[in-house]
C-alpha positions as CSV (number, residue, x, y, z in Angstrom):
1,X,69.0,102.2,118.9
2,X,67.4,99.1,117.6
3,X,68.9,97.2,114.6
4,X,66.5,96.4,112.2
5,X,67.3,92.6,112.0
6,X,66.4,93.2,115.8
7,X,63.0,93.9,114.8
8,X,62.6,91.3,112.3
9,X,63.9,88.7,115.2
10,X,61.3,90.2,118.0
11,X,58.5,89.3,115.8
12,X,59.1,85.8,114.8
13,X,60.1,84.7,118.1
14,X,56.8,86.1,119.9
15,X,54.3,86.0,117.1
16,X,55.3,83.3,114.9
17,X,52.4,82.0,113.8
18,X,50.4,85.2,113.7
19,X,49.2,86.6,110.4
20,X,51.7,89.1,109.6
21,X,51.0,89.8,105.8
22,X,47.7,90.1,103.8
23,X,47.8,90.7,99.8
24,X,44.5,89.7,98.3
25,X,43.2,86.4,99.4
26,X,46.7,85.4,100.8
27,X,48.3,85.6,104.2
28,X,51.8,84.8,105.6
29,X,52.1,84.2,109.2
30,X,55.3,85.7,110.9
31,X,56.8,82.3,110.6
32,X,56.3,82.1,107.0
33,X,57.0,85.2,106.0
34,X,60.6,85.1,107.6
35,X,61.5,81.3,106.0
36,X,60.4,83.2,103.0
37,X,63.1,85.8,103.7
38,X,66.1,82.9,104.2
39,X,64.7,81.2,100.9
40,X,65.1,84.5,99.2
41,X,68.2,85.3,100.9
42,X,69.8,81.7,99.8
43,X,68.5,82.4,96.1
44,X,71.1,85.9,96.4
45,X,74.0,83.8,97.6
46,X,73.7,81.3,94.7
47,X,73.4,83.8,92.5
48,X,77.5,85.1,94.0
49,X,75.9,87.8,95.7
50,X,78.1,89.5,99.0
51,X,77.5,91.9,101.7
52,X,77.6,95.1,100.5
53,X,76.1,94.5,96.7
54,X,73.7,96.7,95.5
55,X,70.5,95.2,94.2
56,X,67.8,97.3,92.0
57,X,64.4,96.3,93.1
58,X,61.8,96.7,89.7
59,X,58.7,95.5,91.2
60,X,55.7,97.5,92.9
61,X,54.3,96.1,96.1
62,X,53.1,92.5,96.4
63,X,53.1,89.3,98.5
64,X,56.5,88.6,98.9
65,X,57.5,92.6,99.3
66,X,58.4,92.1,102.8
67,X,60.9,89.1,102.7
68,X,63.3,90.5,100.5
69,X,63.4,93.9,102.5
70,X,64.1,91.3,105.4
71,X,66.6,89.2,102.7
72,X,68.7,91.8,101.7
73,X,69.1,93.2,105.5
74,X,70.1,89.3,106.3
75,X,72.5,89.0,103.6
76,X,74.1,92.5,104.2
77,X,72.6,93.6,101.0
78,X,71.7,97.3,99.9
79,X,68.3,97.6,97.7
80,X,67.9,99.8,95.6
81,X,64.1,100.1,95.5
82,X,62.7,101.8,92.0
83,X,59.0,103.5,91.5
84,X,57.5,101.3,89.2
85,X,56.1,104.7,87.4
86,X,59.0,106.0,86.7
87,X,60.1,105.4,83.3
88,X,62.7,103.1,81.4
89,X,64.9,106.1,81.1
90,X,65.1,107.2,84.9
91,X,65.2,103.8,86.0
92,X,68.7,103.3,83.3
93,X,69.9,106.6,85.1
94,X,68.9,105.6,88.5
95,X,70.3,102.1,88.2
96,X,73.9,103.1,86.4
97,X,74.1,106.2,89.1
98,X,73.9,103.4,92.0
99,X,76.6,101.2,90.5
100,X,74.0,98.1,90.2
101,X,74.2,95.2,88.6
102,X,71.5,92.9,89.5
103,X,67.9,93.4,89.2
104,X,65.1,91.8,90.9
105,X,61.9,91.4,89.5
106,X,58.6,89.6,89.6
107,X,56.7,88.5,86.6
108,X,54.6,92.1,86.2
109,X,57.6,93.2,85.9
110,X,59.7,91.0,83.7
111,X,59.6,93.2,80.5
112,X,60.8,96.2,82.3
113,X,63.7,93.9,83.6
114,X,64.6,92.9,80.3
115,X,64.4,96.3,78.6
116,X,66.7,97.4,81.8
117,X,69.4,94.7,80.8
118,X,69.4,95.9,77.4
119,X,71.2,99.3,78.9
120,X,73.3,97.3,81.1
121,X,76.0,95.3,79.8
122,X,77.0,93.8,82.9
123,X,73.7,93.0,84.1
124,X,72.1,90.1,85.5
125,X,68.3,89.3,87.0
126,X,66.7,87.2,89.5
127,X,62.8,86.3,89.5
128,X,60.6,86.7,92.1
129,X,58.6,83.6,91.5
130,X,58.8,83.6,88.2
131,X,61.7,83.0,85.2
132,X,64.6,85.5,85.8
133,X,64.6,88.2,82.5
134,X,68.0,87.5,81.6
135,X,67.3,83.9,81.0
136,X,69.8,81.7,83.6
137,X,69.6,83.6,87.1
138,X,67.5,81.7,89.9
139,X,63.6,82.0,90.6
140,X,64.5,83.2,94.5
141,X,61.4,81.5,95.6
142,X,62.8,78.4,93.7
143,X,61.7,74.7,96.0
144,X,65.5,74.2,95.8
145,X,65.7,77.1,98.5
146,X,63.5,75.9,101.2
147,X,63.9,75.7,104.1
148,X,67.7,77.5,104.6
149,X,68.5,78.9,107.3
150,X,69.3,82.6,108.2
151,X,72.3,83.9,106.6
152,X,75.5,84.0,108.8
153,X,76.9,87.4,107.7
154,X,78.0,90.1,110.2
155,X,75.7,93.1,110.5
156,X,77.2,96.4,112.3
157,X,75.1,99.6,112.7
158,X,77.2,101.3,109.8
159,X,76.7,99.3,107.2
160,X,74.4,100.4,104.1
161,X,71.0,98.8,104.1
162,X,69.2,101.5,101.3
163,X,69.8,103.5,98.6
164,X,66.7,105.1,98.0
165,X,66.3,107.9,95.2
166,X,64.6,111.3,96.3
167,X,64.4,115.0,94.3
168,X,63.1,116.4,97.4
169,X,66.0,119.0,97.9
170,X,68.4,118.6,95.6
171,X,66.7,119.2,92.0
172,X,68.4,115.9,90.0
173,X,67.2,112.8,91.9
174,X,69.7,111.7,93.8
175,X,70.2,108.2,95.9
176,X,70.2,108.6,100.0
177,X,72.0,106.6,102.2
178,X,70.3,104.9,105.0
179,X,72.3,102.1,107.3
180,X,71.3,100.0,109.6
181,X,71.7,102.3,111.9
182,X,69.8,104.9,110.9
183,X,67.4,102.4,109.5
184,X,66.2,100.9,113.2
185,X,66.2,104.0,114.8
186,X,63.8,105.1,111.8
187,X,61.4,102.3,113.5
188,X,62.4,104.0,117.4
189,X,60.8,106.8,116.2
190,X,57.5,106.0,114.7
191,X,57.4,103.8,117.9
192,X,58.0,106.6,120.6
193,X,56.6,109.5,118.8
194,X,53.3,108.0,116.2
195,X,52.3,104.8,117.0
196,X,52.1,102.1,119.5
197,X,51.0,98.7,117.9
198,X,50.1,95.7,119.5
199,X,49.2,92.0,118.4
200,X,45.3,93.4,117.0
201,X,46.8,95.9,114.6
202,X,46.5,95.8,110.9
203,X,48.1,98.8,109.3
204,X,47.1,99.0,105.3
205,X,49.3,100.0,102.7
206,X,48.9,101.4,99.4
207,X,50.9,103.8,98.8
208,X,54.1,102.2,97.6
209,X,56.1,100.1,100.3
210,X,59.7,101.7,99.1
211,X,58.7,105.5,101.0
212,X,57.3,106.5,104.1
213,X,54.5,103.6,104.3
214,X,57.1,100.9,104.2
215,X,58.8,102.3,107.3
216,X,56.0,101.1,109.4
217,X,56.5,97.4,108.9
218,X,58.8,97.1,110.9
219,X,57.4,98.9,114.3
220,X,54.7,96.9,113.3
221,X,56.3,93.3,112.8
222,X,58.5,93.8,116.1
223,X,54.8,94.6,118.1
224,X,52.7,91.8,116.5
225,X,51.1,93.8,114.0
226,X,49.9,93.1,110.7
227,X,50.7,94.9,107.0
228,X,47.4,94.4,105.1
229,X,49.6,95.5,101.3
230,X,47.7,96.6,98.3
231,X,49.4,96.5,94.9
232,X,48.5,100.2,94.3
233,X,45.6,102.7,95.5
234,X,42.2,101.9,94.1
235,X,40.0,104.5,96.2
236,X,37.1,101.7,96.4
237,X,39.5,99.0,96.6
238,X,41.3,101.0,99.8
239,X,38.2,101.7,101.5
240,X,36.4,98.1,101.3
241,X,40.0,96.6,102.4
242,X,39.3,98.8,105.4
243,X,36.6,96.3,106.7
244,X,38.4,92.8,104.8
245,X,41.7,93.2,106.9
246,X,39.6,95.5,110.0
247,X,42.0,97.6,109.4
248,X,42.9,99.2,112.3
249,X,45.8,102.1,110.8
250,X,46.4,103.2,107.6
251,X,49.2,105.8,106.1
252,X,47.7,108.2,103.6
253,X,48.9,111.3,101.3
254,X,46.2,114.3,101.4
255,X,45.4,113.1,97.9
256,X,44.5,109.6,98.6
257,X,41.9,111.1,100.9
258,X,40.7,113.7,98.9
259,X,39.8,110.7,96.2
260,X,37.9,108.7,98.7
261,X,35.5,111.6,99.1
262,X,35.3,112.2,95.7
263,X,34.8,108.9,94.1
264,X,32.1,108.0,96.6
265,X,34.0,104.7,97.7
266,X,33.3,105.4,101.3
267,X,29.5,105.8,100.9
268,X,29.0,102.2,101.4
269,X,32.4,101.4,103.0
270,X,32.6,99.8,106.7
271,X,35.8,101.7,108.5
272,X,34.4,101.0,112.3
273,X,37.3,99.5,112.7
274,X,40.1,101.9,112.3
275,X,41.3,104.0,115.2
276,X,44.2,106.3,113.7
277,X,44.4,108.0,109.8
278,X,48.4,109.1,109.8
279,X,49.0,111.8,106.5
280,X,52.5,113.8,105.4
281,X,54.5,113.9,102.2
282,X,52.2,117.1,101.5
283,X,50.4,119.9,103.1
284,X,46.4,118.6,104.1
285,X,44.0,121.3,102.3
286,X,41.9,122.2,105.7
287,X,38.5,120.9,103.6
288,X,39.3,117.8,102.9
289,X,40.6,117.4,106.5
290,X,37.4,118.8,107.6
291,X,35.8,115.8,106.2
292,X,37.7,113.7,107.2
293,X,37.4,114.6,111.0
294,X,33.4,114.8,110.0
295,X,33.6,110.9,108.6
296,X,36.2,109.0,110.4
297,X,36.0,111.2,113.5
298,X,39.0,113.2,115.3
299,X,41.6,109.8,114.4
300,X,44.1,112.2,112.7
301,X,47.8,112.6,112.5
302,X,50.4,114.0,110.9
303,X,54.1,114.0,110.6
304,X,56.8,115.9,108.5
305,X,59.8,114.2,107.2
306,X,62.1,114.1,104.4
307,X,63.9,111.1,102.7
308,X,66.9,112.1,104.2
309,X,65.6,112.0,107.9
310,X,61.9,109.7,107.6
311,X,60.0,109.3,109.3
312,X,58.4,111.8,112.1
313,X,60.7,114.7,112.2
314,X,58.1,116.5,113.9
315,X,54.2,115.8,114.8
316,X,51.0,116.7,114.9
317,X,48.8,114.9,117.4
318,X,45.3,113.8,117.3
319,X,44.7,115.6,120.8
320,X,46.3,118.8,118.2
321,X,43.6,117.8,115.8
322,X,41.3,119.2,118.4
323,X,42.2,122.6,118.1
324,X,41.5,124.0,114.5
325,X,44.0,126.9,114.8
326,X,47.0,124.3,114.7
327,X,45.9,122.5,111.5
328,X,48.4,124.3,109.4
329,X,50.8,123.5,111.7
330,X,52.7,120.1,110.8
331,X,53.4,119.8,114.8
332,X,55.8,119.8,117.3
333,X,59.8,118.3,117.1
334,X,59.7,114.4,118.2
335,X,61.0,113.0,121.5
336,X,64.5,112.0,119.4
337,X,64.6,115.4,117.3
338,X,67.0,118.2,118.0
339,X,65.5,121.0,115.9
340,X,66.5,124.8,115.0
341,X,65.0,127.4,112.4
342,X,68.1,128.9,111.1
343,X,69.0,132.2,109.1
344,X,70.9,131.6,106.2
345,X,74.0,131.6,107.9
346,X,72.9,128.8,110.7
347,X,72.3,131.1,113.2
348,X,69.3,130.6,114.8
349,X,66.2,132.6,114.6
350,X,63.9,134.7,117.2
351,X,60.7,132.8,117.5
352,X,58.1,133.5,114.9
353,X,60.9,134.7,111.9
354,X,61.3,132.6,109.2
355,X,64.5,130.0,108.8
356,X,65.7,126.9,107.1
357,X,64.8,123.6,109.3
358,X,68.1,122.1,110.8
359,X,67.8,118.6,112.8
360,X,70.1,116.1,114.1
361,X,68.1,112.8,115.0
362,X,69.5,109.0,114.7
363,X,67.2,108.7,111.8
364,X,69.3,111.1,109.7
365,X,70.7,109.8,105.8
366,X,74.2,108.9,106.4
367,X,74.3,111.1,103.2
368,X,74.0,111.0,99.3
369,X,75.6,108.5,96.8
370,X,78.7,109.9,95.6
371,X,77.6,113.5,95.5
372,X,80.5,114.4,98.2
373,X,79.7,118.2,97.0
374,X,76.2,118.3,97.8
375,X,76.5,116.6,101.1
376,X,79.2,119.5,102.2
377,X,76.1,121.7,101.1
378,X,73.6,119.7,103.1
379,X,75.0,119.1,106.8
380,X,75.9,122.2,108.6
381,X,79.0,122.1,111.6
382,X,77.7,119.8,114.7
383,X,76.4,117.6,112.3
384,X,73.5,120.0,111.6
385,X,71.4,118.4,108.3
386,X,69.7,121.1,106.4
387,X,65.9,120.2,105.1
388,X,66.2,123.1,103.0
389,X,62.3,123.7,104.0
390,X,61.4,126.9,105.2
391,X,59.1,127.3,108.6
392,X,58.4,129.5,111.6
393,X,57.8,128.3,115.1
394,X,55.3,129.9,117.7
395,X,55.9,130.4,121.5
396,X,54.3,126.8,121.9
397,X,56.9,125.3,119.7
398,X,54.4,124.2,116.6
399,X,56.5,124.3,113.5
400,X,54.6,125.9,110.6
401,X,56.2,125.0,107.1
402,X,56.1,128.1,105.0
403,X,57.7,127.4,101.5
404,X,60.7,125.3,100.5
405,X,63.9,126.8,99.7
406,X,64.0,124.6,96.2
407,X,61.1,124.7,94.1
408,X,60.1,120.9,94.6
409,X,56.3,120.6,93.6
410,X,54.5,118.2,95.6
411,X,52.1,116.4,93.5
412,X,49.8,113.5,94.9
413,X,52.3,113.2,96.9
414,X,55.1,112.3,94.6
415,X,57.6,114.5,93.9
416,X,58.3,116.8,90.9
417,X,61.6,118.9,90.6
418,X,60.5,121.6,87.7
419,X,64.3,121.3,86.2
420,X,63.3,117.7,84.8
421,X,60.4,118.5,83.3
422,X,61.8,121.8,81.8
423,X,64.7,120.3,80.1
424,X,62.8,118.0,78.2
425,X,60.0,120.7,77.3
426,X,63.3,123.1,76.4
427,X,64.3,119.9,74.0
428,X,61.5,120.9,71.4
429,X,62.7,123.4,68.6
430,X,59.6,125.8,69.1
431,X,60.3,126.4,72.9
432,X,62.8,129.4,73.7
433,X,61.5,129.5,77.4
434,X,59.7,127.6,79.9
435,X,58.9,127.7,83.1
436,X,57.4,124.5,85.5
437,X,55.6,125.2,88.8
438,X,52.9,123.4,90.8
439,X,49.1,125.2,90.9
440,X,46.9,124.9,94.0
441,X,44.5,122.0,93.3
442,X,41.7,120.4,95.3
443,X,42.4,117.1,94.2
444,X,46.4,116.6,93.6
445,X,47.4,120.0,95.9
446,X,49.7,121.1,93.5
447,X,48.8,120.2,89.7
448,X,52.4,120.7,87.7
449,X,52.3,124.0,85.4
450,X,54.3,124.8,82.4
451,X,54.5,128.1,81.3
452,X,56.2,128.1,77.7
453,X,56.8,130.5,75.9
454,X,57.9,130.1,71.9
455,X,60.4,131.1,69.4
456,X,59.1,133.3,67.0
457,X,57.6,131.8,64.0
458,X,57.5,128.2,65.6
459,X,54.2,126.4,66.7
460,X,53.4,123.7,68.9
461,X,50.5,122.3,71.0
462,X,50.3,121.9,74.6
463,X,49.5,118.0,73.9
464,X,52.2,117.6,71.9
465,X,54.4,119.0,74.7
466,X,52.6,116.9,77.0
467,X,52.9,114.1,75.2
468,X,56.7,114.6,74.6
469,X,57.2,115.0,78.6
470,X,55.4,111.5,79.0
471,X,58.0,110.0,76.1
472,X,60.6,110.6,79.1
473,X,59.0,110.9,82.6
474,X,57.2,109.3,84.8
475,X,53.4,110.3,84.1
476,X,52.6,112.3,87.5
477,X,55.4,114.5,86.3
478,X,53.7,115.6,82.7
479,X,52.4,119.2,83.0
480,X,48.6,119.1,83.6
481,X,48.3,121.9,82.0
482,X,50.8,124.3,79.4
483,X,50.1,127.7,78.8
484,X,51.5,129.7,76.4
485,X,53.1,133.5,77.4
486,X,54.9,136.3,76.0
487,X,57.2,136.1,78.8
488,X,58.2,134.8,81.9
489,X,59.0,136.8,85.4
490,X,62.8,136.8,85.9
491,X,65.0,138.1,88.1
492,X,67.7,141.3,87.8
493,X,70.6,138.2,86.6
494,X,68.0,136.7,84.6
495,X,67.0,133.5,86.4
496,X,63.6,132.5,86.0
497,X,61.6,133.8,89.1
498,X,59.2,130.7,89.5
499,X,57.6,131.9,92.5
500,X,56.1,135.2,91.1
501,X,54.4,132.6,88.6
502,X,53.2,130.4,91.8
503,X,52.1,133.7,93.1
504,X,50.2,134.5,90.0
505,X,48.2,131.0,89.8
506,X,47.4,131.6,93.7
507,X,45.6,134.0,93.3
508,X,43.7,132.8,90.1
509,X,42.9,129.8,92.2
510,X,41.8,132.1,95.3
511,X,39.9,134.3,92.7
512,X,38.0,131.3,91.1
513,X,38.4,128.3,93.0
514,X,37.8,124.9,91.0
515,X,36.4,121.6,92.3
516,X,38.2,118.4,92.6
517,X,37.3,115.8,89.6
């Protein structure tokens, strides 16, 4: 297993004055980018922080992204990364939930940080190059900083690195627990089962660098590679970084690709240059993959994870790419998985039935933040972790995800639990039901559905409900679309049955399929 400060270490001490960070029109070599990481890392201890802290991160990806990741490893620290969409609300919940303190912030971000401190009487900021929110903690990237040295704090394997907030499986978002352990052997296993990057690779990231794309940096770093970083994905602004960087990898949800044909931005786009397209987070719709394969050429892969065990639980080749009857497969286990399909009672299934995915890997969560309940519900005897994802295996070992045991929709790849939408829907005086599922869609794979119906006499618009969903979610979580019912489908104890409505919007989208925007 390699510690992730062992990564960090590899790369400045081969590669040091290598570019090893692109973010508009500037660059950071490996050198740079690491003195950058003590300066931050001196700006936390002046501000009293100690190993073990927890610090909220409230800033979306950027120049200096990469230094504090490699700060807060150095100083011991556990981040505590936040979605930048999320809203005000969440990120209160989120932050109380993770017992932090201190917020971090850049100056996009600085009125977010302040309207965070308001909810937190204990609270403090630092800025990231700019004037801390609360008024007297240090700019990290202050002069006064330069040139420290690394940080003399005692790492072990144990030790918390991340606290990183997922709804995958559990229904309320809750915070996983990654060490440093589990962290480096997260990097292992990209490097032994997706990718093998050398001194000429660029690997671009938009998607946000707190989930799966950010667990590439440091495979990358260690190998010489470079992280070309956009602040968000633009589909023309993606595809003409392509040929700015010559992008050589890039790490995309089926969405993200979907737009790129859609919007035109690769008409006119060079991508000579890349040489692998890597997808998860959500099932590929086999068109859009078609054109892909047609555009970009056979360059495909694709991994399943989770949160709680990232990256590459199992994979899908490009060499499987070939063969069009495995492309609803999401692949086989990785070199460092142990994986079973398991009835409900962890017994394993014949080959071809349908179980619950159980793994142990060294990339597993250590568990969830105090939820000591739900982690007895989630790891099995031997150390078994439950996925709570539902799959079949063939006689060749392909893994072929069927449905998930929660109702998670998967929505531009971002995930929606229906429970969080449907309280706040539930909140309005003319709702007496509701129920939230995800639609098949071209362009977002699942669209989220609410199906509400009202109390007699009462009236209310779908926009309004809409609109009052956006007043306390994250945006990709408002209902696409509401439609009003008489009833919804329950079950004999009265529990809503959400997947007869998935069933029912299946087969209106099979019936009359619509085209991507």
């Amino acid at each position: 297993m390699t510690m992730p400060l062992e990564f960090v270490r590899q790369g400045v001490e081969q590669f040091a004055d290598r570019t090893a960070v692109y973010f508009g029109n500037h660059t950071l070599t490996f050198s740079e980018a690491n003195d950058a990481s003590n300066r931050i890392a001196a700006g936390f201890a002046e501000a009293g922080l100690k190993k073990g802290d927890h610090v909220g991160l409230v800033y979306g990806n950027g120049l200096w992204t990469i230094s504090v990741d490699f700060a807060t490893m150095k100083s011991g620290l556990v981040r505590v990364p936040l979605n930048p969409r999320l809203s005000v609300e969440e990120h209160a919940r989120m932050l109380a939930e993770a017992d932090v303190n201190i917020l971090v912030h850049d100056a996009d971000t600085r009125e977010r940080a302040t309207e965070l401190l308001q909810r937190m009487p204990d609270g403090n900021a630092l800025g990231l190059g700019c004037a801390a929110a609360d008024g007297h903690g240090p700019n990290l990237l202050d002069e006064k900083f330069a040139g420290a040295g690394e940080p003399d704090v005692a790492i072990h394997a144990g030790d918390p690195l991340l606290l990183i907030y997922t709804s995958g499986t559990t229904g309320r978002l809750k915070a996983v627990i990654h060490t440093h352990g589990s962290f480096g052997a997260i990097g292992d296993n990209i490097l032994a089962n997706l990718m093998s990057p050398g001194p000429d690779s660029v690997m671009l990231h938009a998607a946000s660098l707190i989930h799966a794309s950010g667990t590439f940096v440091l495979p990358y770093w260690s190998r010489g590679g470079a992280s070309a970083v956009l602040s968000s994905f633009v589909p023309h602004d993606f595809a003409q970084a392509i040929a700015r960087y010559r992008v050589t990898e890039t790490n995309v949800v089926p969405t993200m690709l979907g737009m790129l044909f859609s919007t035109g931005a690769l008409d006119d786009a060079d991508v000579s240059s890349l040489r692998t397209i890597i997808y998860g987070a959500s099932p590929m719709p086999r068109p859009i993959l078609e054109r892909g394969i047609a555009h970009f050429g056979n360059i495909f892969k694709q991994y399943y994870g989770q949160t709680e065990a990232p990256l590459a639980i199992t994979v899908l080749t490009e060499e499987d790419h070939r063969n069009p009857e495995l492309w609803e497969s999401c692949g086989r286990p990785s070199s460092d998985v142990e994986l079973r399909i398991t009835d409900k009672h962890g017994k394993p299934v014949t080959t071809g039935e349908i179980g619950e995915i159980q793994l142990r890997a060294p990339f597993t969560m250590q568990g969830y933040y105090k939820a000591d309940e739900l982690n007895a519900e989630m790891w099995m005897h031997g150390r078994w972790l439950r996925t709570r994802d539902m799959a079949r295996a063939d006689d060749n070992g392909y893994i072929y995800l069927m449905d998930r045991s929660s109702d998670m929709i998967i929505t531009g790849g971002y995930n929606v639990y229906p429970r969080e939408v449907e309280d706040v829907l539930l909140g309005h005086p003319a709702v007496a039901e509701c129920a939230v599922v995800g639609a098949p869609d071209p362009k977002w794979v699942e669209a989220v559905t609410a199906f509400v119906v009202l109390r007699a006499g009462q009236a209310v618009s779908g926009d309004e409900l809409r609109e009052l969903t956006r007043s306390h979610l994250a945006g990709y979580k408002v209902p696409k679309t509401v439609r009003f019912v008489d009833s919804i489908p329950k079950t004999s104890v009265g529990k809503v049955l959400r997947r007869a409505v998935r069933e029912q919007l299946r087969k209106e989208a099979e019936a009359k399929p619509e085209k991507a925007d």
